[in-house]
VODODO-866600 format. One record per residue (C-alpha): x, y, z; residue in three letters. Coordinates in steps of 0.05 Angstrom, whole numbers, plus 5000, padded with zeros to 4 digits. Layout:
! VODODO-866600
XYZALA;...
***
This chain:
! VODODO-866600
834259427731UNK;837559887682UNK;832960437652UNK;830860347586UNK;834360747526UNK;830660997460UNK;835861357428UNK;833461907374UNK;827062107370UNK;820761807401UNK;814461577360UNK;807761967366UNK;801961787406UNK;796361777375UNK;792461107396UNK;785661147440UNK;782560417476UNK;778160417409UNK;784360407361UNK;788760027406UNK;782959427411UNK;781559467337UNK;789259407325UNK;788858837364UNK;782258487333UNK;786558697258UNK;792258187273UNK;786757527314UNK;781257617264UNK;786157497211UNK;786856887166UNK;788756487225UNK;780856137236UNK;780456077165UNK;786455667161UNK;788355367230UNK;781654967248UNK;783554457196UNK;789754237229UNK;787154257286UNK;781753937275UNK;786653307245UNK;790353217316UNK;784953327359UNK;778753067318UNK;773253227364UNK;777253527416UNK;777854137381UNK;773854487418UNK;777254287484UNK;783754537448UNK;781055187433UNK;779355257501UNK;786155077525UNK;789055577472UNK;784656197502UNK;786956007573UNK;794056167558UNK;792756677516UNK;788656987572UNK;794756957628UNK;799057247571UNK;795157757557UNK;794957877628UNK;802257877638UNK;803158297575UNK;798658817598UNK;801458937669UNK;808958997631UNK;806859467585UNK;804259987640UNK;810559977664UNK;814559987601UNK;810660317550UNK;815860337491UNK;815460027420UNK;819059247423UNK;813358867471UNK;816758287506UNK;824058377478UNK;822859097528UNK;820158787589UNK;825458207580UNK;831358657573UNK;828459067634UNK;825858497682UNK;830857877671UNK;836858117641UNK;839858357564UNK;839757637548UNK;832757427551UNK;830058077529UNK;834357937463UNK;831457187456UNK;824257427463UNK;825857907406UNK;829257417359UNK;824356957377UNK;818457417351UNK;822157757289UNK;824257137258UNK;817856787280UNK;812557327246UNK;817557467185UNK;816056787168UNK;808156987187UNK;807757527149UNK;810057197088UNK;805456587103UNK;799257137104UNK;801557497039UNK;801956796997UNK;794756627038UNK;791857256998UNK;795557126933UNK;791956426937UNK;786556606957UNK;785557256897UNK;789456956844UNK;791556256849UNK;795956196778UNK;799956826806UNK;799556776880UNK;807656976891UNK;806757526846UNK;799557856885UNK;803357686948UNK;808858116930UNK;804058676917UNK;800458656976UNK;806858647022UNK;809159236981UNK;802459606979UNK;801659517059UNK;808659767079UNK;806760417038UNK;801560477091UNK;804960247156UNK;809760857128UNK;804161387116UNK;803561387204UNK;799460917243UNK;793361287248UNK;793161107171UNK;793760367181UNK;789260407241UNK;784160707196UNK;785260067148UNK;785159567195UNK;777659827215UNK;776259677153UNK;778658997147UNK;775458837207UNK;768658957203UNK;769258557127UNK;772057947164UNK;766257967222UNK;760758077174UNK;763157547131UNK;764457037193UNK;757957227221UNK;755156917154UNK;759456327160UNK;756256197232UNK;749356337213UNK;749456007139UNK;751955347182UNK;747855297241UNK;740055447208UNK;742054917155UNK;739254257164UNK;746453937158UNK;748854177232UNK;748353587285UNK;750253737353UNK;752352967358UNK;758253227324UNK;760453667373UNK;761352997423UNK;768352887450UNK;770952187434UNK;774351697473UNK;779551657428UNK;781652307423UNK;788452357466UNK;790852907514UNK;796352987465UNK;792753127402UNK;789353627447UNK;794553947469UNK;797254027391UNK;791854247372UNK;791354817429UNK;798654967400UNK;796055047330UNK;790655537346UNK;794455877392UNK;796456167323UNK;790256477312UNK;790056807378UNK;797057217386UNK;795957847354UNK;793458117419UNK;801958247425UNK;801058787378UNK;797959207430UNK;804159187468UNK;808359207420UNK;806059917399UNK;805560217471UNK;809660757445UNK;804461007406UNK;797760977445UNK;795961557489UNK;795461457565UNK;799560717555UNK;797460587636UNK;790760587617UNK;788660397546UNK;793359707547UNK;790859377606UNK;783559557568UNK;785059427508UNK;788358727508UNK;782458327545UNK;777158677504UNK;780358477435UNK;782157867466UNK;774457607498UNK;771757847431UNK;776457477387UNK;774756807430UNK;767056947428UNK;767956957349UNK;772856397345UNK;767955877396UNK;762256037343UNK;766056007279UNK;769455287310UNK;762454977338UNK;758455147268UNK;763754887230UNK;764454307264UNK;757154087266UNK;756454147191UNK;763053767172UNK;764253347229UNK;772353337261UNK;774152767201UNK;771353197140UNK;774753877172UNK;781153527187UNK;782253337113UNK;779154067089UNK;783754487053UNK;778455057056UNK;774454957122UNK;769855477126UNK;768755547049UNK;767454767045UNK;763254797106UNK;758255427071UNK;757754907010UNK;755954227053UNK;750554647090UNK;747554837019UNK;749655617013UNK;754355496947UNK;753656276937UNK;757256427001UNK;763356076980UNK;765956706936UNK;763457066992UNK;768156677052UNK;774956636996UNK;774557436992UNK;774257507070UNK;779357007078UNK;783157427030UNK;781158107067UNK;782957737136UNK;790257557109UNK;790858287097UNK;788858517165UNK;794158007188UNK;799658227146UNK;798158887159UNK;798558827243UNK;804758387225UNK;809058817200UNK;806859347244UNK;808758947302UNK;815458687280UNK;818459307253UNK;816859627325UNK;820759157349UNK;826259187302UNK;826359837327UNK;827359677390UNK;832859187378UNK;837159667326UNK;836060197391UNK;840359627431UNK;845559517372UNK;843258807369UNK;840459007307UNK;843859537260UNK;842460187290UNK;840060507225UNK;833960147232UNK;831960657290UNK;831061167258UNK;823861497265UNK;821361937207UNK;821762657216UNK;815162757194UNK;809962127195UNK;813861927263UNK;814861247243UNK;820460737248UNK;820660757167UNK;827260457163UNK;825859837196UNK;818459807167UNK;822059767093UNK;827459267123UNK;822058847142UNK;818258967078UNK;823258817031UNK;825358187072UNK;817657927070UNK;817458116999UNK;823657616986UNK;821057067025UNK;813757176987UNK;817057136926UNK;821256546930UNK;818556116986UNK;811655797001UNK;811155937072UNK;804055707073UNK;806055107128UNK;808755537177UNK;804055627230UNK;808455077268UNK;813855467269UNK;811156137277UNK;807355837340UNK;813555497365UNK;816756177365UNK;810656627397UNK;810156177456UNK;817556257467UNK;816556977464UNK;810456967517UNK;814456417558UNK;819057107569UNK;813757547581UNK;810657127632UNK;817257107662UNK;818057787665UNK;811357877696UNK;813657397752UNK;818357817777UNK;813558387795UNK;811157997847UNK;812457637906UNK;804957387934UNK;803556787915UNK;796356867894UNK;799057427845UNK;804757047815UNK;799756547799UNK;797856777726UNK;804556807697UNK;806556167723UNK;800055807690UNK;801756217629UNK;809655977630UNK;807655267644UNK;802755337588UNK;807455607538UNK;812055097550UNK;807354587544UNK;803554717470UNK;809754857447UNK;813154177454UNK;806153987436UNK;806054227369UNK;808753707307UNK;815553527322UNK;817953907247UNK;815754547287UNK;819954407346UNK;825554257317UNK;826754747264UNK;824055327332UNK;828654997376UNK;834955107322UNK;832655827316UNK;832955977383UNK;839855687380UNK;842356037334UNK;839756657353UNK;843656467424UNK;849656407383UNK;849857057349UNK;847757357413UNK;854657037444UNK;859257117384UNK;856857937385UNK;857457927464UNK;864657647458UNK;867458127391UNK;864858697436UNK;867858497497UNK;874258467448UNK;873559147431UNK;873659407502UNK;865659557488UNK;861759127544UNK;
***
């Protein structure tokens, strides 16, 4: 394999275990549980929990997979990195289309989610304003935004910790409801498991910013199964104390699960409480968003498959600013304009194409049997929830991908005209 390039200067390290896990915890404990059980919930009814469980098993082998990678290649870009280096220019460039264009449309799915969620009659315009506000401090360095996102997580876990305990002392919660039917289908499992697989990616954001955590070999392997087993202890209570209070049919039809759940289990006053930690939570998101895909729009504009003044690293803060305000003033756009609120199809379609690569990748290091054996569950896995998930989402990921193929061959074959590859 070729070595990897970072042309111009590198970015700082400044990232301990503790940092790197809350980064992580800042982009899974985000607005993703309060808004993906509901969906869930409607394809797998009371199989939801079976689909969370299926969610956190491939999350776990590509966590797994992503941490092994990233000892070996601890640069900014995650999977588009350990595709490039492992299986060849072409699927490292996939894996990074796959995630740009995936959490673009993420990020400006969070920002409307706090707009919504703060000011309903303006949501576009607070959305704007929060996209703009957090970009200022991805810029400031990432010890800034590591400092925020501390913030924003301990808000989110004391107010889910409410949710969970509000639900399960009230006299509405009845295990009964917890009961797996007979009529819910392997398939409406598996979409579900694709759905909340949504909630549970941000642990890529580790990765994704190995260029800027001290001792990489050590604090990613750490630091993605710790975020990771604490954001599935949360997630398992939040999902079971839900569920007992509403029951799968009433939190399938819920436009605001956890808040409706507080009110059927007789805490009204906690409702306020659970729309301004759903509104903190969409922060943390967006925040670890656009963290994670301007790193790798860095790492892509260091390849030319992006425009190379997007690598530029900031003399000073030491951060890929050119590429953070790219990505800032793209999500501002599409928060302006677009309701992206549907999205977490698409954005899952296009994650679990990422990981497919990653697991992939992690294949290749290799060549035991009983070792190869996580990344193989994890590919099969990825593959699977993804042609799971509603058959919108697959269609509109699946003519992404293509077209991201497409400019990848038209830019292969003007360069090869140029006497350049």
């Amino acid at each position: 394999m070729r070595r990897m390039t970072t042309s111009g200067s590198g970015l700082r390290r400044t990232l301990g275990v503790g940092d790197a896990v809350v980064v992580g915890l800042g982009a899974m404990l985000g607005a993703g549980i309060f808004a993906a059980l509901a969906p869930a919930a409607h394809a797998a009814g009371s199989g939801l929990l079976l689909g969370l469980a299926v969610a956190a098993v491939v999350a776990y082998c590509n966590a797994m997979s992503s941490a092994r990678l990233a000892v070996l290649y601890p640069a900014s870009g995650g999977t588009y990195v350990y595709g490039r280096e492992r299986l060849g220019e072409f699927w490292g460039y996939l894996a990074g289309w796959s995630f740009v264009v995936g959490k673009t449309a993420s990020c400006a799915a969070m920002a409307l989610t706090v707009g919504t969620y703060v000011w309903p009659g303006q949501a576009h315009a607070v959305a704007v304003a929060a996209v703009v506000a957090l970009t200022a401090v991805n810029y400031g360095g990432i010890q800034k935004s590591a400092w925020l996102t501390r913030v924003i997580v301990a808000v989110v876990l004391a107010v889910l910790a409410s949710v969970v305990v509000a639900c399960l002392v009230s006299g509405e919660a009845d295990a009964g409801r917890l009961a797996i039917g007979a009529s819910d289908g392997a398939g409406g499992v598996l979409q579900a498991a694709g759905l909340l697989f949504f909630a549970f990616a941000g642990y890529a954001r580790i990765a994704t910013l190995g260029e800027e955590v001290r001792d990489p070999a050590r604090t990613i392997p750490r630091a993605i199964p710790v975020a990771l087993g604490i954001t599935l202890v949360v997630y398992a209570c939040v999902a079971v104390a839900v569920l007992s209070v509403l029951g799968p049919d009433a939190l399938g039809d819920a436009s605001a699960p956890l808040a409706d759940a507080v009110r059927e289990a007789g805490s009204p006053w906690l409702v306020p409480v659970v729309r301004v930690g759903a509104a903190v939570a969409a922060l943390g998101s967006l925040l670890a968003l656009i963290l994670g895909v301007s790193r790798t729009t860095l790492a892509m504009a260091r390849d030319r498959h992006l425009p190379g003044a997007l690598a530029a690293v900031h003399p000073r803060f030491q951060v890929p600013h050119r590429a953070e305000l790219a990505v800032g003033a793209v999500v501002a756009v599409l928060a302006a304009t677009v309701d992206v609120r549907g999205a977490i199809g698409f954005s899952s379609f296009g994650v679990l194409a990422y990981y497919a690569v990653a697991n992939a990748s992690a294949w290749t290091l290799d060549s035991a049997p009983a070792a190869r054996m996580v990344p193989v569950v994890g590919l099969a896995g990825c593959a699977v929830l993804a042609f799971s998930l509603p058959g919108a989402s697959v269609v509109v990921g699946a003519g992404v991908l293509v077209v991201g193929a497409v400019a990848y061959g038209v830019r292969r074959w003007v360069r090869a005209g140029d006497g350049q590859a």
